[in-house]
N, C-alpha and C positions, 0 to 999 in steps of 0.2 A: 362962207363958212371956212374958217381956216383949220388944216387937216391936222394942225398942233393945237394940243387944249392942254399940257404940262400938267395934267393931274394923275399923271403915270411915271411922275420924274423925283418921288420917292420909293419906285420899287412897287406899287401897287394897280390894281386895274378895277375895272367895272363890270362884273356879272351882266347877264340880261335879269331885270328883277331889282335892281341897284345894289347889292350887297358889293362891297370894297374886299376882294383879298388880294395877298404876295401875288406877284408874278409868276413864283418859282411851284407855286400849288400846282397840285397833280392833277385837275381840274384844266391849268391853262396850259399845260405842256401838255395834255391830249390835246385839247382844241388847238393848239400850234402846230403840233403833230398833222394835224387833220388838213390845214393851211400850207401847212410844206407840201403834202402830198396834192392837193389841189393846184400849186404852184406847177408840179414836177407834171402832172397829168396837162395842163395848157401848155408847157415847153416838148412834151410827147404830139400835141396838134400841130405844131410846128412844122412836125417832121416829114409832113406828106400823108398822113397814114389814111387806109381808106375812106369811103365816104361813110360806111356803113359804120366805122371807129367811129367817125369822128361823131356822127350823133348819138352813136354811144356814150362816147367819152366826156358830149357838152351835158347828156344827161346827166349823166355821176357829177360832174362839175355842180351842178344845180343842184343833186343830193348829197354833196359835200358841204356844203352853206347850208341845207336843213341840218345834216350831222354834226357841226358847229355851232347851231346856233342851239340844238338840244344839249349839247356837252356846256354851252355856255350859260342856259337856261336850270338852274335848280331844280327840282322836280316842285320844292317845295315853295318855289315864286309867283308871284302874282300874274307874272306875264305871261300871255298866252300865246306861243307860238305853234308850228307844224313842227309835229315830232317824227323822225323816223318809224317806220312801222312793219308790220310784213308784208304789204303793198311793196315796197320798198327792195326786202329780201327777193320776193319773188321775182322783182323784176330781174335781178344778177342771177339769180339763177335758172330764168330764162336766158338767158343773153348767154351764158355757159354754156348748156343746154345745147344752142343754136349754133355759136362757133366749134365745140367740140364735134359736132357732127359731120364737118368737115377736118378733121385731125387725124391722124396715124396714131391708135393706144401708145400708149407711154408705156414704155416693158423699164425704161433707166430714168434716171433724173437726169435734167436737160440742164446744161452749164447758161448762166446766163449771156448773153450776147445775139448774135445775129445782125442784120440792119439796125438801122439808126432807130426806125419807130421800134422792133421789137424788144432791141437793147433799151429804150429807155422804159419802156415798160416795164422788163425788171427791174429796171432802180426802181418806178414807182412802187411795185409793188412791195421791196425789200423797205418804201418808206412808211405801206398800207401797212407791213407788218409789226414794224417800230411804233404808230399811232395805235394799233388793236395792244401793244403791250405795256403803252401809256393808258390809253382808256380801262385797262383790266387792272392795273396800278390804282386809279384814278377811282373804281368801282371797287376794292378793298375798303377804304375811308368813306366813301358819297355813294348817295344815292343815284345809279345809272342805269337806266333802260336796258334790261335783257336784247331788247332790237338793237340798239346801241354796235351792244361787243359783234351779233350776230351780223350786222349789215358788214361792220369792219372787217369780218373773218372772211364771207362771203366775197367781197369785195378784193380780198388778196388772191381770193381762188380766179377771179375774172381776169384780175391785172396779169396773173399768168395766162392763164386761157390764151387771152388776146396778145399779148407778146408773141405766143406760139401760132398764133393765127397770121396777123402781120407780117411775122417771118418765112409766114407757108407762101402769104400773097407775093413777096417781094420775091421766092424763090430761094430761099438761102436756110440751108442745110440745117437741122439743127445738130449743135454737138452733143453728144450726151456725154454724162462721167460714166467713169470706165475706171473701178477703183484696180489700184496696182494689187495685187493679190499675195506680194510680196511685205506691204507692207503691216 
């Protein structure tokens, strides 16, 4: 099977369901959205990050390919695939839950950075948060699973969590903003 088939080389692509739209539909910039951030969470594995991340992180990996392939599924298509659901929600926010209970309360907002896993965790998450505001784009026009926006929101509240967790494991300070009171 050859991984070019040029039926995407006037601008257009293939639903799950077979319906043909643009590229540029609010539809495939969430579901790209959703595949950058998939991308950026496997360049986060990379980094060392605990054990306990990381079957974290293959899990969401795995519910990032259901949340794609429902973004890429119509509601109103013939195909029948796994939709995100609140099995789903709940799992993030156990997983919060469970890291936060090892955290120091957050009294400021915490600057992104720290080690390498915890810094790229805030990209991820600043990319979860770019994809929850394509898919709420994307849910104006189309029809979009309330689980949908919700796993996504959820999902940026983890990508933080875990940042500040990773950073706690590796030992590295967080900084928090500290606005000038001057300004």
């Amino acid at each position: 099977m050859k991984i070019y088939t040029k039926k995407g080389d006037q601008g257009d692509t293939s639903l799950f369901g077979g319906d043909r739209v643009s590229k540029s539909t609010a539809r495939i910039d969430a579901y790209g959205n959703v595949d950058e951030l998939n991308s950026w969470i496997g360049l986060v594995l990379t980094t060392g990050v605990s054990e306990e991340s990381t079957r974290l992180l293959n899990t969401i990996q795995d519910q990032l390919f259901i949340l794609g392939a429902d973004l890429a599924t119509p509601a109103t298509a013939k195909a029948r695939i796994r939709r995100i659901d609140q099995e789903h929600i709940d799992y993030l926010e156990s997983q919060i839950d469970r890291m936060e209970k090892n955290l120091p309360t957050l009294k400021n907002f915490v600057l992104p950075g720290g080690a390498t896993a915890g810094a790229q965790l805030h990209v991820a998450r600043t990319v979860c948060r770019r994809a929850e505001r394509s898919i709420v784009r994307c849910g104006k026009d189309e029809q979009i699973s309330a689980y949908v926006i919700k796993y996504i929101n959820r999902l940026s509240d983890l990508l933080f969590v875990a940042a500040r967790y990773e950073n706690k494991l590796a030992g590295t300070k967080e900084t928090t903003w500290k606005p000038d009171k001057e300004s």
